[in-house]
PLY file of the C-alpha trace (Angstrom):
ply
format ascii 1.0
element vertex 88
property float x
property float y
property float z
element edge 87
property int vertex1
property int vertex2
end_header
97.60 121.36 88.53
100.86 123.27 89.67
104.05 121.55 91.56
104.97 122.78 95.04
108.07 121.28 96.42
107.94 120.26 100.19
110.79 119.08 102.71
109.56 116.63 105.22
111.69 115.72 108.02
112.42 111.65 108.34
109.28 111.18 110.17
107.18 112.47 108.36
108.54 111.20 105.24
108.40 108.00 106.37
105.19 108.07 106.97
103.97 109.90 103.73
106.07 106.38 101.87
103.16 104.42 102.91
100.82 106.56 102.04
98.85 105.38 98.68
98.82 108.91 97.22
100.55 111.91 99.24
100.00 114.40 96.74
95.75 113.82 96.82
96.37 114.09 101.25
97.97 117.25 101.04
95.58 118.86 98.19
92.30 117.53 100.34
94.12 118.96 103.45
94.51 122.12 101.94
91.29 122.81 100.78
89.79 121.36 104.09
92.21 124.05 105.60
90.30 126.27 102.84
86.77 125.89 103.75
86.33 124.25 100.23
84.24 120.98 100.63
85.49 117.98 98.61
83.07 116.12 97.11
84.58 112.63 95.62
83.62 111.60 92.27
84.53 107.85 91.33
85.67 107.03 88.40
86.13 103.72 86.04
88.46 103.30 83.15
86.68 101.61 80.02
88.22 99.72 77.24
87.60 98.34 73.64
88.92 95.03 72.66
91.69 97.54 70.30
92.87 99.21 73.48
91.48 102.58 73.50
90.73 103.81 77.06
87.90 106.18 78.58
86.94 107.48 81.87
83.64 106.99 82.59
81.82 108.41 85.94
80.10 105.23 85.95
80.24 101.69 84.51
77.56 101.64 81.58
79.45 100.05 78.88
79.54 102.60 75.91
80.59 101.79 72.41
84.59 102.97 71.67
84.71 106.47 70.30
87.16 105.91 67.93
86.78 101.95 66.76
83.08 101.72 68.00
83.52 98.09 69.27
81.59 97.70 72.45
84.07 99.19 75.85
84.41 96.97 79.26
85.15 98.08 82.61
88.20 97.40 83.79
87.62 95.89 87.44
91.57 96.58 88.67
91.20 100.15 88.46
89.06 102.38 89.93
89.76 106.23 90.15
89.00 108.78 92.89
89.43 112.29 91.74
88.73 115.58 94.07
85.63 117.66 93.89
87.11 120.14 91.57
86.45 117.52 88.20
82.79 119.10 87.44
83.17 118.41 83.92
83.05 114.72 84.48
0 1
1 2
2 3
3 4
4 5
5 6
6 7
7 8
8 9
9 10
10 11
11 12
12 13
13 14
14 15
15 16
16 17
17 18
18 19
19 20
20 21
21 22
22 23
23 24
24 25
25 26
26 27
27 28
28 29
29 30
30 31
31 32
32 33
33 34
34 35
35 36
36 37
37 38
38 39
39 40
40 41
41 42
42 43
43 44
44 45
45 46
46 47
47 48
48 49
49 50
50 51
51 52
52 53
53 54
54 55
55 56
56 57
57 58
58 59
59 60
60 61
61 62
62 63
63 64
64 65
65 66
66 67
67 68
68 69
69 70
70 71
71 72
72 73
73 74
74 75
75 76
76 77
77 78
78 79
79 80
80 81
81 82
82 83
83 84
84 85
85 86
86 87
């Protein structure tokens, strides 16, 4: 990912405030703007009963790479990343 810094005028930084995540708007706007079709992946963050995190694309429970104790899924969080995460 790169920065770009934007200037919004009042309305229309009020109204990117509410939004949940500006930053994922504009990117899917752009590539919409692009021709480049956006494909959502979900993804669920895992974690061991020592605290190590993964991010799964789904919510089999797999055993903790580093301790090996059996992972959970975290209900609370659930991310959505654009169509450019392949490797997932």
């Amino acid at each position: 990912m790169r920065n770009k810094t934007i200037t919004l005028c009042l309305n229309s930084f009020e109204i990117a405030q509410k939004m949940d995540n500006f930053s994922e708007w504009v990117r899917s706007k752009l590539l919409e703007e692009g021709g480049i079709e956006i494909k959502p992946i979900e993804t669920y963050l895992m974690k061991c009963p020592m605290g190590h995190q993964l991010v799964k694309n789904n919510k089999h429970a797999p055993l903790c790479p580093q301790c090996h104790f059996r992972m959970t899924y975290v209900p609370s969080v659930q991310l959505t990343l654009g169509g450019l995460h392949d490797e997932l």
